[in-house]
N, C-alpha and C positions, 0 to 999 in steps of 0.2 A: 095686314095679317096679324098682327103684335095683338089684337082688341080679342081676336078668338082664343087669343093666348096668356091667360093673367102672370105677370111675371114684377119682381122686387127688383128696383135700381139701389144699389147698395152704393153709396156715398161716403168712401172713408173720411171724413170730415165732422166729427163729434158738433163742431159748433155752425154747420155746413145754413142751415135753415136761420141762425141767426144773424150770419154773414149775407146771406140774400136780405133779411128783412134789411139791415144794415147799410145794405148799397157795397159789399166788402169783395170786389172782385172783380175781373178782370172783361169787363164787356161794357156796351155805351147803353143797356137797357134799364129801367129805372127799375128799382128794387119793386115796385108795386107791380109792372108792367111783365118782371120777368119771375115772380110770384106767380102772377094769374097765368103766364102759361103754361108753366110745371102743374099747377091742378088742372089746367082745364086739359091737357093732356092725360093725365094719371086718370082724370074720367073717362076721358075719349077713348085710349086705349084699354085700359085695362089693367093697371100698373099703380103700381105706391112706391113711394121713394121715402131710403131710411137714410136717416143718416148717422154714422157709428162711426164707433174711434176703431183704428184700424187694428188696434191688438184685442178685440172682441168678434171682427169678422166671421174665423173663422168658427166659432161656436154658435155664430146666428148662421149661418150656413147651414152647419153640422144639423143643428134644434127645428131648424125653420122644414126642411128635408126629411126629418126623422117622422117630424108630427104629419107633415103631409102624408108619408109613406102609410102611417100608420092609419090615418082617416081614410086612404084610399082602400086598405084591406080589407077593414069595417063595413068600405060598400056605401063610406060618408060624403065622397065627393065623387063628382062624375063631369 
């Protein structure tokens, strides 16, 4: 269902993506291995993942919602 529906995984963790490349965290899959399935899902479904420090959240919320609203009135996205 997630793929008909494009949607942001918001990752409070500023250095989240270099921690993966890293190997920095808490699972037995290899940083490469657990790499490729975060993008190959993010294609699959339909989804991107950010990763942001967590006292900027709410403004990439706020921005990311405001501009969408505003390209849907325009008649820019469908």
């Amino acid at each position: 269902r997630a793929s008909k529906h494009p949607f942001t995984l918001l990752v409070e963790d500023l250095e989240g993506y270099q921690k993966i490349l890293n190997g920095k965290y808490r699972s037995q899959y290899k940083p490469q291995s657990l790499l490729g399935s975060l993008k190959t899902f993010e294609v699959r479904y339909n989804f991107s993942t950010v990763f942001i420090n967590p006292s900027a959240t709410g403004n990439y919320i706020y921005h990311h919602f405001h501009y969408m609203a505003r390209e849907l009135l325009k008649g820019g996205l469908v």
